[in-house]
C-alpha positions, 0 to 999 in steps of 0.5 A: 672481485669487483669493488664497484658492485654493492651486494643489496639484500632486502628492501629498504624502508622507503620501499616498504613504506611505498608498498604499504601505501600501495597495499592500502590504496588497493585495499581501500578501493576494494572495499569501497566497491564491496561496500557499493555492491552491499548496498546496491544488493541490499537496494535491489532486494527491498524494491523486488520485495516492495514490488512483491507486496505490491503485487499481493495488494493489487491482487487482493484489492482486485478480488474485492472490487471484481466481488463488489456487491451492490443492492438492486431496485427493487429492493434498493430504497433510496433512504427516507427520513428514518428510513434504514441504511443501505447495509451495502453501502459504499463510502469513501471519506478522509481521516487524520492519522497522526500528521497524515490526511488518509482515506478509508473505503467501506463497501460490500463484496462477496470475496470474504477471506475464511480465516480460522475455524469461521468457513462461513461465505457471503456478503462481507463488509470490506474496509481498507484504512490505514492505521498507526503503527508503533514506530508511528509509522502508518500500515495500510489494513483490510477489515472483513466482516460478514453479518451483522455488520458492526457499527466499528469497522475497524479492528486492531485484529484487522490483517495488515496488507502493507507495513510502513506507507507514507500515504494512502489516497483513493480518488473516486470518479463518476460516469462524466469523469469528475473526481471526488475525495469522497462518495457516499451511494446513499446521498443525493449528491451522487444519485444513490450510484457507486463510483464508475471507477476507484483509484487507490494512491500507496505513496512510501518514503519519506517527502524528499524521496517519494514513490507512488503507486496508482492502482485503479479499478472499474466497478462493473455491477452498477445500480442505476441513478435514482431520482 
């Protein structure tokens, strides 16, 4: 029997303290690259959601303004004093909501949205406002509504089409291509005309990680500059 050779069963605890710190490592890392593809799957599905609602927007917004309606002459008078407004009138102003300058939109459009028991079509005064959620957060709404028209647009039962904006800008742009923050088609200012063509900004996030969205749109049915 050969003295020299030492019979070494098991593992001594240096060993086993390696291997634990080996186990760890590989453990830690695994978990760091299952953590990133949580969040990077997590990334990519609330941009292919954003980019969904997105699209939904653009296509409702477009049926309006392809649908716009604008009062012709004669029947179009541009106002006297007393006169009665232009009921199809088309607006455009800005509005503080909470810490935001936002814009809301009035025009007249024969897309009208059925909900309901109400199958009735027509001339509907659309609106798209933003207003303040409960979280304070801001939600972009479309108001829809046919004759008589009220003097308040707006509705707390107005359909939300976009939860959660951080901003919502229309520029309005004449024939010459100036812009303007505001229109009114019953004002001198701008000829009794609409705009030639509607941008509408959506902006989401917070100020240091800002996304835009530009949606713009020509509106075709015009009324000629009256003076």
């Amino acid at each position: 029997m050969n003295k020299g050779r030492t019979n070494r069963q098991g593992f001594t605890l240096l060993e086993i303290l390696i291997a634990i710190l080996i186990f760890a490592v590989v453990m830690a890392t695994l978990f760091s690259s299952f953590k990133a593809f949580i969040v990077s799957s997590e990334g990519v599905k609330k941009n292919v959601l954003q980019i969904a609602t997105i699209t939904n927007v653009y296509k409702r917004v477009s049926l309006d303004f392809e649908s716009i309606f604008v009062l012709q002459k004669p029947r179009y008078k541009k106002p006297r004093f007393n006169s009665e407004p232009d009921p199809y009138s088309f607006t455009g102003s800005e509005e503080n909501i909470g810490q935001e300058r936002v814009s809301f939109i009035v025009f007249s459009s024969l897309a009208h949205a059925n909900f309901g028991d109400d199958q009735r079509s027509g001339v509907a005064k659309i609106a798209y406002y933003v207003r303040e959620n409960e979280n304070k957060g801001l939600d972009l709404c479309r108001a829809d509504i046919l004759p008589p028209f009220p003097n308040e647009i707006k509705s707390c039962s107005d359909p939300i089409l976009y939860k959660d904006i951080s901003g919502f800008e229309v520029i309005y742009k004449d024939f010459s291509g100036d812009e303007f923050r505001y229109w009114d088609s019953e004002a001198r200012e701008f000829n009794y005309t609409f705009p030639s063509t509607v941008d509408l900004k959506l902006t989401f996030g917070s100020r240091d990680q800002q996304q835009v969205h530009l949606i713009s749109f020509n509106i075709i049915p015009q009324r000629q500059p009256i003076e």
